[in-house]
KOLVORO-32670 format. One record per atom (N, C-alpha, C, O): x, y, z; residue in one letter. Coordinates in pm, whole numbers, padded with zeros to 5 digits, always signed. Layout:
BEGIN
XYZA
...
//
This chain:
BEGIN
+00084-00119+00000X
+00000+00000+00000X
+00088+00125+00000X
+00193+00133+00063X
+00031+00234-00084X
+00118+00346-00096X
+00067+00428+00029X
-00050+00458+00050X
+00171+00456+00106X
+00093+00544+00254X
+00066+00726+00198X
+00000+00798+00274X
+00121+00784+00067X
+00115+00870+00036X
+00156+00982+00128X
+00095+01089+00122X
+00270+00963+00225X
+00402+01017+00297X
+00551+01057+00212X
+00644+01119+00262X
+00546+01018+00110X
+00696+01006+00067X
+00733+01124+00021X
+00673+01189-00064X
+00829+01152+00072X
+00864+01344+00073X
+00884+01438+00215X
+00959+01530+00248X
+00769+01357+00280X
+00732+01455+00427X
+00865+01413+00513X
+00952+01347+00457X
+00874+01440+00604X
+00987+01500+00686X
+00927+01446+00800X
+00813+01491+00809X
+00961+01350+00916X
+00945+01310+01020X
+01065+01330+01157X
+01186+01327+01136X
+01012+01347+01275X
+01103+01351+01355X
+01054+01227+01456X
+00932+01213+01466X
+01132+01144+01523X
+01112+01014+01553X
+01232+01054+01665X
+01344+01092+01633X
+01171+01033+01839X
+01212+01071+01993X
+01300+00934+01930X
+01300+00897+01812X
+01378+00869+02054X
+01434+00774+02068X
+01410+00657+01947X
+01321+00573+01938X
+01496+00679+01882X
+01535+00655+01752X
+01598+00508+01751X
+01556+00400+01710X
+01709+00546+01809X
+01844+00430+01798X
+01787+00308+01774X
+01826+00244+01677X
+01684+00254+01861X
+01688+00088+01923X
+01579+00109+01915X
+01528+00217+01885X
+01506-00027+01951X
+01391-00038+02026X
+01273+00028+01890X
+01292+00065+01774X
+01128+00016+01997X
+01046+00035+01887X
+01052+00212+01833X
+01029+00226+01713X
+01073+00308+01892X
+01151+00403+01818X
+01229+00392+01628X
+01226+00453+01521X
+01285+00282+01687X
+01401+00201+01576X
+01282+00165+01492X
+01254+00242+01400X
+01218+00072+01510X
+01118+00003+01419X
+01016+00167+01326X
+00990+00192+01209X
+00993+00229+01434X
+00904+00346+01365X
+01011+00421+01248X
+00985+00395+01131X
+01077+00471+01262X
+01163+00500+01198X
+01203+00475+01070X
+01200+00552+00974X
+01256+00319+01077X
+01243+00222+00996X
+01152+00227+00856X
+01184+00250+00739X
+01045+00199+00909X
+00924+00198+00883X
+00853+00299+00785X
+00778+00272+00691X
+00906+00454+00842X
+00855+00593+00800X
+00958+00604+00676X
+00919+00647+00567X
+01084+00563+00697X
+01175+00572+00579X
+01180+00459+00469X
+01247+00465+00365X
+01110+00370+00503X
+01054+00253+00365X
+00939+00313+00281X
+00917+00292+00162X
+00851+00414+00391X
+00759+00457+00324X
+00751+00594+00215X
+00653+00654+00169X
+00936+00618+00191X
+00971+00752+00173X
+01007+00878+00238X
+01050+00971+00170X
+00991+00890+00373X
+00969+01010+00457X
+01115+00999+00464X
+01187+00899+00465X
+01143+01127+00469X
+01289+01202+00526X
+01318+01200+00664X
+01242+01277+00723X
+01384+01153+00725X
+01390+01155+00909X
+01484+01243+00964X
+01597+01259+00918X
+01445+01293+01049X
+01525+01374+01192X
+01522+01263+01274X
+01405+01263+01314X
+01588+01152+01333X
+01632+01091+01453X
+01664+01132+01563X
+01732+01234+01562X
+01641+01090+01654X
+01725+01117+01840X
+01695+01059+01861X
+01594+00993+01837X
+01856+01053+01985X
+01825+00942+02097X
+01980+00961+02194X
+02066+01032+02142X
+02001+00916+02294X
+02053+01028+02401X
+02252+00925+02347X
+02363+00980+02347X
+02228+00810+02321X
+02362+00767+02291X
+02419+00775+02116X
+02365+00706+02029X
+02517+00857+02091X
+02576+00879+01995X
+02640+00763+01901X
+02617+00753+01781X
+02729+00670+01984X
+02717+00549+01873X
+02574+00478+01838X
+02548+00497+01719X
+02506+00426+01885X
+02393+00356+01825X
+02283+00443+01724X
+02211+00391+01639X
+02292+00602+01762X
+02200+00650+01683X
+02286+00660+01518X
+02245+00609+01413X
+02377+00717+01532X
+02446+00721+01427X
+02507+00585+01332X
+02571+00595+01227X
+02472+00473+01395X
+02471+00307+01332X
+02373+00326+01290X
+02370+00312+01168X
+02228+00374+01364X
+02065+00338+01272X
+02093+00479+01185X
+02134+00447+01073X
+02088+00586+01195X
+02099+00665+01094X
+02131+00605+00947X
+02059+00612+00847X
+02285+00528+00963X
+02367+00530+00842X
+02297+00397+00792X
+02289+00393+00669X
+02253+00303+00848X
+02148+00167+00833X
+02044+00213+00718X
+02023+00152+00613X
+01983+00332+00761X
+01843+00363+00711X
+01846+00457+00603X
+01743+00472+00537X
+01989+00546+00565X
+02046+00595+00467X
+02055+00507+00353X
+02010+00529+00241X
+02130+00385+00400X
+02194+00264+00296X
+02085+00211+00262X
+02057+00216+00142X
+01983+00140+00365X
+01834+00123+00262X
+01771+00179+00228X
+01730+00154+00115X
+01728+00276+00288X
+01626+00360+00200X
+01611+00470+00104X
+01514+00516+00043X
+01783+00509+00113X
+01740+00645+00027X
+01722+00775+00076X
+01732+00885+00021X
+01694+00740+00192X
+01627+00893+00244X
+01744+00992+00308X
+01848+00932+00335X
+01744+01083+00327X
+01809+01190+00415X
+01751+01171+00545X
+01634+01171+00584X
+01882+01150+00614X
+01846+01113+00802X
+01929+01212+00889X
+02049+01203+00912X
+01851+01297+00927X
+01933+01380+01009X
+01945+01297+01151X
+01860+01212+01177X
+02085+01334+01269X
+02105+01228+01361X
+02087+01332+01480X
+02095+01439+01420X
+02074+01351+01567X
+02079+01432+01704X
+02064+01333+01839X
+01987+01265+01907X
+02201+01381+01821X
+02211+01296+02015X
+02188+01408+02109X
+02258+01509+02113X
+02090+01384+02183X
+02058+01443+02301X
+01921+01371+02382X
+01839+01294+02332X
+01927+01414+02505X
+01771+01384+02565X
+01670+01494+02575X
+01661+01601+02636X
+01602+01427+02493X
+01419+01485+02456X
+01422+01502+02630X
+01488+01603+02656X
+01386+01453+02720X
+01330+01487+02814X
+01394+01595+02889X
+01361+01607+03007X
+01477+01669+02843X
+01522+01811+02885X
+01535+01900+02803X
+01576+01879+02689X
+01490+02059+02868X
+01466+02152+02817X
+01605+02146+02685X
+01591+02143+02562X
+01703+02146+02748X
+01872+02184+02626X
+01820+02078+02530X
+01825+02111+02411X
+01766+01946+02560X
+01788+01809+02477X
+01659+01839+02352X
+01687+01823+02233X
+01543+01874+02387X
+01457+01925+02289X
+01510+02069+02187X
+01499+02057+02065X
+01565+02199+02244X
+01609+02305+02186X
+01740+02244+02091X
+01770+02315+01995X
+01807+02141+02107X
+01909+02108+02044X
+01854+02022+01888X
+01910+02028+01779X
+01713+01934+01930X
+01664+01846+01851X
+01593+01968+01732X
+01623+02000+01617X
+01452+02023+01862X
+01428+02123+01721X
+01477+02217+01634X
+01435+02251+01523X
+01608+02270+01723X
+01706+02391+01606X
+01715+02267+01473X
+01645+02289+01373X
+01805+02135+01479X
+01788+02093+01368X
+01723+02007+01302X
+01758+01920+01222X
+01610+02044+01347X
+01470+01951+01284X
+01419+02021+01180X
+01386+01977+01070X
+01412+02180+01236X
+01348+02241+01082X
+01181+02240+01057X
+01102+02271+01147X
+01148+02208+00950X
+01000+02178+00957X
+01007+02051+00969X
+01091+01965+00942X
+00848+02057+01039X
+00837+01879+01030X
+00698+01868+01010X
+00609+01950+01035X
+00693+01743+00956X
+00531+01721+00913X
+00469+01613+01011X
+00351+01634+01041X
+00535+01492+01070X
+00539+01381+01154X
+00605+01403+01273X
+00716+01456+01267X
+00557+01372+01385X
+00623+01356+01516X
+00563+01244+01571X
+00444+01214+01582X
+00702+01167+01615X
+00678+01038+01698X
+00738+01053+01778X
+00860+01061+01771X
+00663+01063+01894X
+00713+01141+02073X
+00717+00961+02124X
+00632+00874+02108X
+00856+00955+02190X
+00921+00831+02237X
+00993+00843+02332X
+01104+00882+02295X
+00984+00826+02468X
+01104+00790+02576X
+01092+00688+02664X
+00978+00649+02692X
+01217+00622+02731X
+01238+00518+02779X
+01129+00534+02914X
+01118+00644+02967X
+01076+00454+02947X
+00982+00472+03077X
+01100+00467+03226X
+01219+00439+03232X
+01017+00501+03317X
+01101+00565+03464X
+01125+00371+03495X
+01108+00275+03420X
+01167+00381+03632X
+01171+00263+03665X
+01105+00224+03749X
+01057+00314+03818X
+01068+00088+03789X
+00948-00024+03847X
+01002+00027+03951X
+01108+00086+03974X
+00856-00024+04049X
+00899-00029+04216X
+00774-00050+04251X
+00683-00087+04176X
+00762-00012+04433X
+00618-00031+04476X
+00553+00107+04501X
+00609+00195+04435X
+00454+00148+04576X
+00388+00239+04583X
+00453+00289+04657X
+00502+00386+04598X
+00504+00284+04803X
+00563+00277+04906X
+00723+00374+04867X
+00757+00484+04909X
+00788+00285+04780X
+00925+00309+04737X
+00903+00512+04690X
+00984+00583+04748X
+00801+00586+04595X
+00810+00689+04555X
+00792+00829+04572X
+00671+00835+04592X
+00825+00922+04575X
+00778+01040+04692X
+00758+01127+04536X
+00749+01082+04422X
+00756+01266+04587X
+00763+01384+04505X
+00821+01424+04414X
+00758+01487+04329X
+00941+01405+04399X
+01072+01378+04294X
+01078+01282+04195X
+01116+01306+04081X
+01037+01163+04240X
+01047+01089+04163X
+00926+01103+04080X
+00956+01051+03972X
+00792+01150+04074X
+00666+01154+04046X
+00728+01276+03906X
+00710+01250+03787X
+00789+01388+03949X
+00823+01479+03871X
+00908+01451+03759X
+00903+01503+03647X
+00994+01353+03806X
+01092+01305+03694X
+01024+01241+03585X
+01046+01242+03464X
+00923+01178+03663X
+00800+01075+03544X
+00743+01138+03490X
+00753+01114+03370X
+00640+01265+03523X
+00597+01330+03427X
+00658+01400+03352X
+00607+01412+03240X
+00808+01484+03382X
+00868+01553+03311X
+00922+01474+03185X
+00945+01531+03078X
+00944+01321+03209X
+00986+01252+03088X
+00873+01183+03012X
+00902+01180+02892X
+00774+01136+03034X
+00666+01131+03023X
+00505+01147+02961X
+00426+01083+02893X
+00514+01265+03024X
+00384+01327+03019X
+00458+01549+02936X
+00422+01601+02830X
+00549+01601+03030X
+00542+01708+02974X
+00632+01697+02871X
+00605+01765+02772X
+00745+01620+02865X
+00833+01634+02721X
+00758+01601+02585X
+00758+01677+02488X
+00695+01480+02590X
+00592+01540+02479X
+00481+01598+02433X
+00445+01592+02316X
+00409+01670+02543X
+00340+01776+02532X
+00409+01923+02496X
+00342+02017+02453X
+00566+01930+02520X
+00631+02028+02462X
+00660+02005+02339X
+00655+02101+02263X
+00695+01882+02291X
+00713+01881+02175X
+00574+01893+02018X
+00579+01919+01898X
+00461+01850+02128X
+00355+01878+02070X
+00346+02013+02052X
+00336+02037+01931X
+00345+02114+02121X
+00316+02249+02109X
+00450+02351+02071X
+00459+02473+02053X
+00520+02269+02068X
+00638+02303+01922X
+00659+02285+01781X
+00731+02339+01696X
+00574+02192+01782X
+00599+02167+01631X
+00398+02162+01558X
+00376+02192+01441X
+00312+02131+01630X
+00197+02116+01573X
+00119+02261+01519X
+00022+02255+01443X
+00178+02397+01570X
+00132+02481+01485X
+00163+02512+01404X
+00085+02581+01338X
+00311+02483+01344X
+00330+02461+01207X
+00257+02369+01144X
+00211+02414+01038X
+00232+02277+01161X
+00179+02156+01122X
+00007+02231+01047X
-00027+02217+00929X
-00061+02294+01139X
-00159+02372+01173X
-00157+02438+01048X
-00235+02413+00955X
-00056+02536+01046X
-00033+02647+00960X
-00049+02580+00779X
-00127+02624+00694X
+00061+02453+00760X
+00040+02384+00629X
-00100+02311+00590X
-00125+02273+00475X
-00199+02293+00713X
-00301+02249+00690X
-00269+02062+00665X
-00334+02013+00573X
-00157+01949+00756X
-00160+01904+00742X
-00086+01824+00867X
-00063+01918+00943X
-00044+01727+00919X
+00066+01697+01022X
+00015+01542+01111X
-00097+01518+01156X
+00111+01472+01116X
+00062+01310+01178X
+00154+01384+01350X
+00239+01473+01351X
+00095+01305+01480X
+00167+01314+01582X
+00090+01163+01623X
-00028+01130+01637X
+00206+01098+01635X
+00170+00952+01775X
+00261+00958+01813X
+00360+00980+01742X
+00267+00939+01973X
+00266+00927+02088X
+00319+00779+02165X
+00223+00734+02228X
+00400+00722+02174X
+00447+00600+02189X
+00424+00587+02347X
+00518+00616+02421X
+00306+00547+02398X
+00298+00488+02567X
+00310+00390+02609X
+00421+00338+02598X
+00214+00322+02671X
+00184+00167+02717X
+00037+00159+02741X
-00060+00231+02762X
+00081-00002+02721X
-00059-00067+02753X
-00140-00046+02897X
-00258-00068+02924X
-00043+00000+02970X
-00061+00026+03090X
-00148+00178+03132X
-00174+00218+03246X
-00186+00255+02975X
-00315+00330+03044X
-00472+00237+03064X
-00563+00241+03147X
-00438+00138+02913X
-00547+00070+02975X
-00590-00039+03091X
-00705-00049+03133X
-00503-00100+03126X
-00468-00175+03233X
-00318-00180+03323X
-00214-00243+03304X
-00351-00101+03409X
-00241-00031+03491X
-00180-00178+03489X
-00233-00286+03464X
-00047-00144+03527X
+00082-00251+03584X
+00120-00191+03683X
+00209-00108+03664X
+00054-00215+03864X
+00110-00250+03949X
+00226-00161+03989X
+00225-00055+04051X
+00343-00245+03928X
+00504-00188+03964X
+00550-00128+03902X
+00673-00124+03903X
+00463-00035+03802X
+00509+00070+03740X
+00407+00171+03753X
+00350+00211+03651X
+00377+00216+03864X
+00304+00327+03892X
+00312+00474+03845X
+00225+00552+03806X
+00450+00484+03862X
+00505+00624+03780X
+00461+00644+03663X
+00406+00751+03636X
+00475+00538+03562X
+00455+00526+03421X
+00334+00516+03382X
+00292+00561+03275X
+00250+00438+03490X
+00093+00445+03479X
+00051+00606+03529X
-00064+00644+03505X
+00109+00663+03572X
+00040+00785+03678X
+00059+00894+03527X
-00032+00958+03475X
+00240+00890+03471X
+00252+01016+03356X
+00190+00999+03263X
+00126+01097+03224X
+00177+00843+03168X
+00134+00831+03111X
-00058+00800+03028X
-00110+00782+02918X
-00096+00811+03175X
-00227+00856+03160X
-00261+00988+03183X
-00377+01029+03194X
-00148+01061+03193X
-00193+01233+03170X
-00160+01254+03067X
-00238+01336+03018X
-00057+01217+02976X
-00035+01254+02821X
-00149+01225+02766X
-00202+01292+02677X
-00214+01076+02840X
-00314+01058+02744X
-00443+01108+02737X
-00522+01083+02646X
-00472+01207+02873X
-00577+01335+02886X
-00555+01388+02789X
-00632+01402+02694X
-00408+01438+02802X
-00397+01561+02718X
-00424+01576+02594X
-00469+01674+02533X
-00382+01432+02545X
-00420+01405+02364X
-00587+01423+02351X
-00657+01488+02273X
-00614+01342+02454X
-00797+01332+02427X
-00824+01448+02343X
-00852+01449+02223X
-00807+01586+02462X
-00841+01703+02426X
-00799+01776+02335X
-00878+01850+02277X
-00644+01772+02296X
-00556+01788+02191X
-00618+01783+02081X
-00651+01877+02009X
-00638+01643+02063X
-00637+01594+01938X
-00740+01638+01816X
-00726+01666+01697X
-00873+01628+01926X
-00992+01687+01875X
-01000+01870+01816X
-01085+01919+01741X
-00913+01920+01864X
-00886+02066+01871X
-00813+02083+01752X
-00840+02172+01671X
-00748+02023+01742X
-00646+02072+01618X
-00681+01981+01452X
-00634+02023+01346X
-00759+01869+01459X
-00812+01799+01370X
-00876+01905+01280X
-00890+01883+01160X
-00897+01964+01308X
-00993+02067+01171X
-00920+02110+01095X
-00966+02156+00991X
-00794+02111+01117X
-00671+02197+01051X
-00593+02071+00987X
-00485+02082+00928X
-00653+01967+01003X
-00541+01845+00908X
-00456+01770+00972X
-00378+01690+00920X
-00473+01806+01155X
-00376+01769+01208X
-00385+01635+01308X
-00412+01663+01425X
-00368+01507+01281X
-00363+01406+01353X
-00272+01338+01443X
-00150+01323+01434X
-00363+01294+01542X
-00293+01313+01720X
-00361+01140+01733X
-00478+01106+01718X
-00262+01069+01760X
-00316+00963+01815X
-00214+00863+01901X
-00102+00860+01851X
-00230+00779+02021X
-00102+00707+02058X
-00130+00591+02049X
-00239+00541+02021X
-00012+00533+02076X
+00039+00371+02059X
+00090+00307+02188X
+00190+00337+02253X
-00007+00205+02213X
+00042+00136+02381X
+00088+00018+02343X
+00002-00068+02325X
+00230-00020+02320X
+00265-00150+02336X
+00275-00201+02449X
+00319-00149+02551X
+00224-00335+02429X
+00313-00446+02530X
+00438-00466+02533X
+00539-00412+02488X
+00411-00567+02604X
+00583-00659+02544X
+00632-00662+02436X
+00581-00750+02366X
+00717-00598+02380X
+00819-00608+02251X
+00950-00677+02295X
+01016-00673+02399X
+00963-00748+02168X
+01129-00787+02211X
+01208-00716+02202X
+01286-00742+02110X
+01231-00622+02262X
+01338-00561+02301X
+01412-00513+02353X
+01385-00445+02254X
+01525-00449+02440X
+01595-00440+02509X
+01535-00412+02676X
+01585-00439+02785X
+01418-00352+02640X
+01364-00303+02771X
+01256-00477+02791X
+01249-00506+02910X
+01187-00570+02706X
+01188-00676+02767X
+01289-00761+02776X
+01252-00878+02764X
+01413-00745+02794X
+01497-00837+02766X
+01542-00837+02936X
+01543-00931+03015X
+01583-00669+02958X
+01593-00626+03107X
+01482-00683+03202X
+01523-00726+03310X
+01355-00690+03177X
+01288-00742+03228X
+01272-00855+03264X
+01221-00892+03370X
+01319-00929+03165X
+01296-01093+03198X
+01420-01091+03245X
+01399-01132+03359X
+01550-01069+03238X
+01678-01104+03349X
+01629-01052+03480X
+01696-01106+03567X
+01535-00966+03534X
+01490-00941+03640X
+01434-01078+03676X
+01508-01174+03693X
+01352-01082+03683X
+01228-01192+03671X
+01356-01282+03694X
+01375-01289+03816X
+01435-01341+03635X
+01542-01449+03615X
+01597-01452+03755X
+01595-01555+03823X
+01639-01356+03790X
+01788-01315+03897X
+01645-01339+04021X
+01642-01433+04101X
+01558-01253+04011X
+01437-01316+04146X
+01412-01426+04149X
+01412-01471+04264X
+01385-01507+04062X
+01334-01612+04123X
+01404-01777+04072X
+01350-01884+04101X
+01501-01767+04013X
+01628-01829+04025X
+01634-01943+03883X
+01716-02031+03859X
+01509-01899+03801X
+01528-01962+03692X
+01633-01865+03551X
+01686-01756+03570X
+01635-01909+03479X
+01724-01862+03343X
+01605-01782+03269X
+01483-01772+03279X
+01711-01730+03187X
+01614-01583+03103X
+01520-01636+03035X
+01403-01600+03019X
+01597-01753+02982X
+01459-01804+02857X
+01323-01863+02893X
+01227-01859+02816X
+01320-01924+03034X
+01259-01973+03115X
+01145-01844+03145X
+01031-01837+03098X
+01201-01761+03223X
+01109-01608+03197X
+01097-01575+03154X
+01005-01498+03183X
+01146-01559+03020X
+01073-01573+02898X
+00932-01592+02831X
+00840-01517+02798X
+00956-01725+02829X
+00820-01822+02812X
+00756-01815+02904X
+00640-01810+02862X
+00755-01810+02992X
+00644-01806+03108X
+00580-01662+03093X
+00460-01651+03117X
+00653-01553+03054X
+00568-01411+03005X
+00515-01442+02900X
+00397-01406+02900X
+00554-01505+02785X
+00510-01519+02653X
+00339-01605+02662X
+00253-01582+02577X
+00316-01697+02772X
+00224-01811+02790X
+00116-01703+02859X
+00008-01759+02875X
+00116-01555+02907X
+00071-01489+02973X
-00009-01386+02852X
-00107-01317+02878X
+00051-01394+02733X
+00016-01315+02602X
-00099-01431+02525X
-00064-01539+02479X
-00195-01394+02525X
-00270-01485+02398X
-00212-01489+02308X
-00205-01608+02275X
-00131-01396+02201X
-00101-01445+02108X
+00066-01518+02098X
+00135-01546+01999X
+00094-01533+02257X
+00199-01636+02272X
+00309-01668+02183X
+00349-01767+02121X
+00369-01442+02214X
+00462-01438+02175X
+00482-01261+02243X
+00408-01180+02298X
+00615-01264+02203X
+00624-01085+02201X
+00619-01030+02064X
+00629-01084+01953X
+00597-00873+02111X
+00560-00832+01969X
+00717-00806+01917X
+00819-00823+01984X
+00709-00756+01769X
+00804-00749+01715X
+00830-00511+01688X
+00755-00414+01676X
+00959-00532+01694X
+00973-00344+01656X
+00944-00341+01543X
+00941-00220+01519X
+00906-00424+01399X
+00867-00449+01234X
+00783-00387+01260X
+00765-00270+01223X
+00678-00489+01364X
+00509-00468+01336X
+00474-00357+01393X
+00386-00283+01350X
+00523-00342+01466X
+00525-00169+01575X
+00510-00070+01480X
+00414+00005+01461X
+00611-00078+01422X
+00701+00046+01294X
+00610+00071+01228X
+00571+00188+01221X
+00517-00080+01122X
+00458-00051+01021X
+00349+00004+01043X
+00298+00081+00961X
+00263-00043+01229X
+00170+00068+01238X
+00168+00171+01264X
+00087+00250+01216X
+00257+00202+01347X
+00339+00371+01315X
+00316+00425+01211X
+00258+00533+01212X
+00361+00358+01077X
+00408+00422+00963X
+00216+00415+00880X
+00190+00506+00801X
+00113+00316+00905X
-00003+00359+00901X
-00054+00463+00948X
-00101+00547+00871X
-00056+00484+01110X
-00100+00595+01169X
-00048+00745+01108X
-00110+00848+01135X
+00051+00745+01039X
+00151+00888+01044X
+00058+00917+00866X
+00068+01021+00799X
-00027+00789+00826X
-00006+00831+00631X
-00102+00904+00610X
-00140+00974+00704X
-00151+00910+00517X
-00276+00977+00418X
-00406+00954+00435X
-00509+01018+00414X
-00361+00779+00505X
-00502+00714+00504X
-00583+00698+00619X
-00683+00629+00637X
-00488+00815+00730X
-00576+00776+00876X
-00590+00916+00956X
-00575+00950+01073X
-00623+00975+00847X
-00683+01108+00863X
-00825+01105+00890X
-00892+01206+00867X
-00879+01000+00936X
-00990+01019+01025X
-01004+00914+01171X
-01113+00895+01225X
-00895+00862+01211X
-00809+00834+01315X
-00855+00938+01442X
-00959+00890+01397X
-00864+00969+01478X
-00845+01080+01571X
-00847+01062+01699X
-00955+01021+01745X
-00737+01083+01790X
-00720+01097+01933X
-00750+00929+01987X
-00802+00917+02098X
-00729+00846+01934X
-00734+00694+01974X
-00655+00584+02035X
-00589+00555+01936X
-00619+00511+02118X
-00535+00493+02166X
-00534+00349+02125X
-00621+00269+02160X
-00415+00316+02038X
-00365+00212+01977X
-00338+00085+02042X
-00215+00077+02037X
-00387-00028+02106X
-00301-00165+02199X
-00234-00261+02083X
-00300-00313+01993X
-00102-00275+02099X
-00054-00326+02014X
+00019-00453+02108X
+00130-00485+02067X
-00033-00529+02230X
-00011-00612+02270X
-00048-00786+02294X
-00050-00866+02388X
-00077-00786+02138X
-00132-00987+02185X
-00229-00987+02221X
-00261-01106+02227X
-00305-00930+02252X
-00468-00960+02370X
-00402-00982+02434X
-00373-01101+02437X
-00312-00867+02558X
-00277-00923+02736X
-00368-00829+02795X
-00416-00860+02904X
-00410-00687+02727X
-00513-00662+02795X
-00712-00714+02768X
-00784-00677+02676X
-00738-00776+02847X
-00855-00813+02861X
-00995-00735+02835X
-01090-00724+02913X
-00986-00702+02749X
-01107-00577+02745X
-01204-00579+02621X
-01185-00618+02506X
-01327-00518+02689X
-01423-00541+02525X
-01402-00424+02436X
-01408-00421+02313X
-01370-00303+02543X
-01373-00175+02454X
-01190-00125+02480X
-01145-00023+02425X
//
């Protein structure tokens, strides 16, 4: 399918790895020109030159962190215009309720919840202005069914996803589409960390925790950063301009739900 993107100019948060990587990917098979970031300089600049050699496209690289004021002013000086934004950062870390105070609550939303609401209201009135512009939002499954030991991530990330509600609907008249993406389990580095957790607690081997998460997924497996990417690279095209403000589960059926 032609996504009728090829030309436009995308900027894609945490780039390097991970499903970041897959979106990316994805946007530059479909033609789009990329702005990349992501806070480590060798790996972004390996996927940069990766996605140059296949695709063709012009990839601009910026190492810095989105979730600070310098790390965004550094990204958008050389972003330029953009037509696509895929707002991406690594989530805070697990714990119990008990374990988190005030600080730590701030760090979560500031990476979270306000870094890409700044980046939304940096770049979407241009977007506004051309009468055209894709924004998703990379969260978790965990607005729709909280996870427990990630409270932080459940707490920021269901305020981004207020914010889009209202967002999204507001700026749609002007061409401009707002929608996020809650993965599950992906294979990738951040489930990989996970299951050596799981491993080191309770005294079996990785692969072992593994499968025992995988038997917990109906579709009894993890997802892949491909399949991630390519719906990314749906959500961002021509053809889902009546999409609006929706929140994507891209996890196996692990969440249980009719709606």
């Amino acid at each position: 399918m032609d996504l009728g993107i090829k030309g436009k100019r995308a900027l894609v948060c945490a780039a390097s790895k991970g499903l970041g990587r897959g979106c990316a990917m994805a946007l530059a098979e479909a033609g789009v020109d990329l702005v990349i970031n992501a806070r480590g300089e060798e790996a972004l600049q390996k996927t940069a030159e990766e996605i140059r050699t296949t695709y063709g496209v012009t990839v601009v690289a910026v190492a810095a962190d989105i979730t600070t004021e310098e790390g965004r002013a550094a990204v958008l000086d050389a972003a330029g215009d953009i037509d696509i934004l895929v707002n991406n950062a690594g989530g805070p870390p697990p714990g119990m309720w008990t374990d988190w105070d005030r600080e730590d609550f701030i760090k979560a939303l500031d990476a979270n919840m306000l870094a890409p609401i700044a980046m939304i209201k940096a770049l979407v009135p241009q977007m506004m202005e051309r009468g055209w512009g894709r924004v998703v939002n990379i969260t978790s499954q965990s607005v729709k069914s909280p996870i427990p030991q990630l409270g932080l991530s459940n707490s920021a990330r269901a305020g981004l996803t207020g914010y889009v509600a209202g967002t999204s609907r507001q700026v749609a008249p002007y061409g401009v589409i707002i929608n996020n993406m809650l993965p599950g389990i992906h294979a990738t580095d951040r489930a990989k960390s996970l299951d050596q957790g799981v491993a080191e607690n309770t005294g079996i081997d990785i692969d072992q925790a593994r499968e025992n998460r995988q038997q917990t997924i109906p579709a009894r497996r993890y997802g892949t950063a491909e399949e991630f990417g390519a719906t990314c690279a749906f959500l961002c095209s021509q053809h889902a301009g009546f999409i609006v403000g929706q929140n994507i589960l891209l996890d196996g059926g692990a969440v249980n739900a009719t709606l």
